[in-house]
N, C-alpha and C positions, 0 to 999 in steps of 0.2 A: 744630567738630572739637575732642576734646580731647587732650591728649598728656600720657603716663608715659612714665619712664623704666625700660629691664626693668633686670633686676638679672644681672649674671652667676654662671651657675650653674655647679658641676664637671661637666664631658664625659665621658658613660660611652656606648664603643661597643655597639654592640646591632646583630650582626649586620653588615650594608652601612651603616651610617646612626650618627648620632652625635647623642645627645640633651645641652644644655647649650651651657657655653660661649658661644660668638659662632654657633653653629649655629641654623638656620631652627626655629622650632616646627613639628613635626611632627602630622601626621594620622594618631590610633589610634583603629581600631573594634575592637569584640570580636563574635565569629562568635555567632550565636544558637540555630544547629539546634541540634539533640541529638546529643550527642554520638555513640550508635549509627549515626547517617545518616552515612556517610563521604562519600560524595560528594554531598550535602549542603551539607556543611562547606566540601569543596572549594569547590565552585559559587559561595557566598557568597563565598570568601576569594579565588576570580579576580574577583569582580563589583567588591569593594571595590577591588581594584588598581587595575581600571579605572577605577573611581571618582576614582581621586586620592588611595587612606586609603597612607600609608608606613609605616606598625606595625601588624600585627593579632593580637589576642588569642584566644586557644582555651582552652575548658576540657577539662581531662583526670580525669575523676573517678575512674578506676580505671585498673590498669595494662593492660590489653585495650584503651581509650581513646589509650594514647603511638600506637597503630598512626595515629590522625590525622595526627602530625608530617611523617611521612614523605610520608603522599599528599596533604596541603596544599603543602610545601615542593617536589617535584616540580612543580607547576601556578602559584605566584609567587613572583617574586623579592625582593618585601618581606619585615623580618622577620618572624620567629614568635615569638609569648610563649605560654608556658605558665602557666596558673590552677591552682594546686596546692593541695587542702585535706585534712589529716588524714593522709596517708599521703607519709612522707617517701619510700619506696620509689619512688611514681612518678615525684615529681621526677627524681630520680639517672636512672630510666629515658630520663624524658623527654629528658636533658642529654645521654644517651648515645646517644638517637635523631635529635640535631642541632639540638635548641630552640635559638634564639640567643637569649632570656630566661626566667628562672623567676619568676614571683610565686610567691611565701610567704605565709602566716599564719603565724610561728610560734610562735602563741600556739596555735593547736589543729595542728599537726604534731609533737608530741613533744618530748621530754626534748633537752635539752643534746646530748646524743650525735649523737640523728638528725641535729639541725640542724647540727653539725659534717660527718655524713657527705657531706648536702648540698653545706654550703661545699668539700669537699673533690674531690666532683664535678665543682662549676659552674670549682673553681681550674685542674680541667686540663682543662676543654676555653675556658677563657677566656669563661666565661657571667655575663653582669652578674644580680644581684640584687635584685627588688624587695620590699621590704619593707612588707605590707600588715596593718595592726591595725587592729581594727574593736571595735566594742564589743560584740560576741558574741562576743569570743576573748579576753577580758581576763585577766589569772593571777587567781587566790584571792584571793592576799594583796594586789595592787592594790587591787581588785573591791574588799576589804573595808577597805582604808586611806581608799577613796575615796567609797567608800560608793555611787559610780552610775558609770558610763561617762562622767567630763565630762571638759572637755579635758584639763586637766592629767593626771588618769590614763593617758588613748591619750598623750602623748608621752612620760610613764614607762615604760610599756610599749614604746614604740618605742624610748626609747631604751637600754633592758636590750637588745633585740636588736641593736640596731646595735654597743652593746660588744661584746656574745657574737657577732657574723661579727668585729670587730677582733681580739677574743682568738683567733680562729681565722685570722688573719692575712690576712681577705677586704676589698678595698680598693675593688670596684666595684659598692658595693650602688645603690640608689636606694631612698627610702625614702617611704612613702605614708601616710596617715592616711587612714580613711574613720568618719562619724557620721554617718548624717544626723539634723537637727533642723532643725526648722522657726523661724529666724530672725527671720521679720516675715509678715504676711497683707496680702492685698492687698482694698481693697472693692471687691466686684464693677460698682459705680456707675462707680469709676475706672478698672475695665480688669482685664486678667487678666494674669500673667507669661507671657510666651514666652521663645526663646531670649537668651541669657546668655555671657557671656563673662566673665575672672579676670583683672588688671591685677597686674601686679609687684610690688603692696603687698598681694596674696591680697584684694582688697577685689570685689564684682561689680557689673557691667554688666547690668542686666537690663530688655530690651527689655517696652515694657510696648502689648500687644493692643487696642484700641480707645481708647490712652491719649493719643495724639497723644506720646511721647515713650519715654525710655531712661532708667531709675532708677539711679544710681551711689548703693552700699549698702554699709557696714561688715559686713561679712560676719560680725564677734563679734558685734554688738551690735543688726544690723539697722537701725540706723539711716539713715535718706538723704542721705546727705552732696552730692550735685547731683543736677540734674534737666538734661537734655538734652532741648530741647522739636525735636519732630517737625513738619513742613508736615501729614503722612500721618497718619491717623486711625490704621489696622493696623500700627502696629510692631512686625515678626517678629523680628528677630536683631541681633544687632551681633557684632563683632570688631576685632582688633587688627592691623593688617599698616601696608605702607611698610617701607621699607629697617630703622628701627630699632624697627617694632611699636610707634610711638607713635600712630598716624592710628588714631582709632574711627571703624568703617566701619558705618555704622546700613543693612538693610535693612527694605524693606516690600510687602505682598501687596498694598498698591494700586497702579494702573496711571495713579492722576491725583492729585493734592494736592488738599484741602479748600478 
């Protein structure tokens, strides 16, 4: 068994539920139909409740799409997020149709203005902010100081919006980075990756398939900084839980040890 320590994070409500702080980690799925299937959507987002998911995610691709909000939030009592890209208009719709989160890009949502009109939305009806940059929505002049999407770029550009909601006097964003790159390969002789879990120093867990164990890996650098060796040949998952999310919880698809 090995043990971290989490790190305390600021508490932004979201809806019934309170993400941060000394608060439980939470369970977010994001819905998959298409957005045209309304009850679809539905269907999926009571399936997850019952599941046990406490936040789930929707995309809204157009403003005819906010009409989801309404008949998802009807049917569960967990929050709703909303996935907002390119059209500041939906957002404000969406906030005004009872989202209790907006995710952003707003790197491809518009000028300075929009994204104040936003902030100016999500401030009166008390809607938390997430702030999502990605390396396909990088500005120009980033893009070209940086010359590619690496890291340092995504948190320049994160951190230009995080001052631009502060200048607009917005205090409950949350803020995300998304890249994917490929860290480390694994050889197929050794096993395959399965599920994964992220430790309070952003470093991962990753359950290794035919490998008899659980890889703990620098998540910069890819490197293997331990190996957690397995009885079980199929190691699927692991996770973090106990009172303070220090206990690694290793699962496995076998039914007997080696």
């Amino acid at each position: 068994m090995v043990n971290f320590m989490r790190h305390n994070k600021r508490q932004v409500k979201v809806g019934n539920v309170y993400l941060g702080g000394d608060n439980p980690i939470l369970v977010q799925s994001m819905l998959n139909v298409k957005s045209k299937d309304v009850q679809g959507n539905v269907r999926q987002a009571v399936a997850l409740e019952k599941e046990g998911c406490q936040i789930v995610r929707v995309s809204v691709p157009t403003l005819e799409d906010v009409r989801l909000i309404e008949a998802i939030k009807k049917e569960v009592k967990i929050p709703l997020v909303a996935d907002i890209h390119f059209d500041h208009r939906i957002a404000i719709a969406a906030v005004e149709a009872g989202i209790d989160k907006v995710r952003i890009n707003p790197g491809n949502i518009g000028d300075d203005d929009r994204v104040r009109q936003v902030v100016k939305a999500c401030q009166a009806h008390n809607v938390p902010i997430r702030i999502g940059v990605n390396a396909g929505s990088l500005e120009k002049d980033i893009l070209a100081k940086y010359g590619a999407p690496t890291p340092d770029a995504l948190c320049e550009s994160a951190m230009y919006h995080i001052r631009l909601l502060e200048k607009f006097d917005f205090d409950a964003e949350n803020h995300t980075l998304s890249n994917r790159q490929t860290i480390m390969e694994i050889d197929e002789f050794f096993g395959s990756g399965d599920g994964l879990c992220v430790d309070s120093e952003d470093n991962i867990h990753l359950a290794i398939w035919g490998g008899y164990c659980v890889l703990h890996i620098d998540a910069k650098t890819g490197k293997v900084l331990s190996k957690t060796e397995t009885p079980a040949k199929q190691t699927s998952s692991c996770c973090f839980a106990g009172d303070n999310l220090t206990d690694l919880i290793i699962t496995s698809a076998a039914i007997r040890t080696d």
